[in-house]
C-alpha positions in Angstrom: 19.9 -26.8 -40.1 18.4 -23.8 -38.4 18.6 -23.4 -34.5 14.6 -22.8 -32.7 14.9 -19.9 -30.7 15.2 -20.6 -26.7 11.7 -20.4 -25.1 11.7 -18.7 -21.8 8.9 -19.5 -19.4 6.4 -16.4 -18.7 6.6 -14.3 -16.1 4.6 -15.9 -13.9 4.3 -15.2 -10.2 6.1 -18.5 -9.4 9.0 -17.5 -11.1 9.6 -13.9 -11.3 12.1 -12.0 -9.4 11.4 -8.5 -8.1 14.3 -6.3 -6.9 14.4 -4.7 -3.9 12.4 -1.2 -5.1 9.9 -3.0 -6.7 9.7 -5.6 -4.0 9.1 -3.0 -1.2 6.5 -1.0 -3.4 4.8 -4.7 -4.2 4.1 -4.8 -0.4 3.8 -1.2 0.3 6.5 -0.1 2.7 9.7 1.4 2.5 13.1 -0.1 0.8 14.5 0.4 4.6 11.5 -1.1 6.7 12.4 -4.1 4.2 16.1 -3.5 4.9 14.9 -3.4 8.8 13.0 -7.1 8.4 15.8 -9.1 7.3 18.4 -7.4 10.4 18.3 -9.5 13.2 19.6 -6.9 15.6 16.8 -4.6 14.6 13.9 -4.9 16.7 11.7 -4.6 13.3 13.1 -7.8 12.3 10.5 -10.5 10.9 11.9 -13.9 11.0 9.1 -15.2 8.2 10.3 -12.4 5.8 11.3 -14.1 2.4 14.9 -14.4 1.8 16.5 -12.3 -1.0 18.6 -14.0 -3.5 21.8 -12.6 -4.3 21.3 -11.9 -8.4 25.2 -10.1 -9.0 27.5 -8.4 -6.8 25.4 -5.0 -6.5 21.6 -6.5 -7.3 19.2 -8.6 -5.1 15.9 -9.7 -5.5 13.1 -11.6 -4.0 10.9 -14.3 -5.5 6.8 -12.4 -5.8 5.9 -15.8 -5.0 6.9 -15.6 -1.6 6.5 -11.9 -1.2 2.7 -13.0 -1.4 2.8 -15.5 0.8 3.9 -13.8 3.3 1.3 -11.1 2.6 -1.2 -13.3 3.0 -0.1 -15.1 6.5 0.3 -11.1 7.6 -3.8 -10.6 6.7 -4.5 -13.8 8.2 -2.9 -12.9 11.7 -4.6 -9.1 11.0 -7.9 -10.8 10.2 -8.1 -13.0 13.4 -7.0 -10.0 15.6 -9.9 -8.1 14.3 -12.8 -7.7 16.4 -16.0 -8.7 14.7 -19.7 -6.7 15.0 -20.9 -9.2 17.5 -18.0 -8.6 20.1 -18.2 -4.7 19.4 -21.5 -4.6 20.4 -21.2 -6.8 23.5 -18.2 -4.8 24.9 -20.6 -1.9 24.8 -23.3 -3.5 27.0 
């Protein structure tokens, strides 16, 4: 009897892990305004950024999943701050 070889399940965006460098290029800031999200006692801090997940002793990652959730809440809020032609034109009367 042979053993099947172990399938792994694709990288999908569910299910991959980014680490830290990656992570912070995937949302296009700096590895320390990421750093400055998850620190409570920094006034940069975002209580809605993603958790990291402790992979070893030295490596962490985040889950793109949630990396792109909270990407999208962050256009959202941008999107309803925005103003729109109509209101443009009436601030200018």
């Amino acid at each position: 009897m042979s053993s099947s070889p172990v399938r792994r399940p694709p990288d999908t965006s569910e299910n991959r892990i980014l680490r830290v460098t990656p992570s912070a290029e995937h949302l296009g800031i700096s590895r320390q305004l990421l750093y400055r999200k998850l620190s409570p006692a920094d006034p940069l801090f975002d209580p809605d950024f993603p958790k990291p997940i402790k992979l070893s002793a030295r490596a962490t990652g985040f889950l793109e999943c949630e990396l792109n959730e909270w990407l999208q809440i962050k256009r959202q809020k941008t999107e309803r701050k925005l103003p729109t032609k109509r209101t443009v034109k009436e601030r200018a009367k």
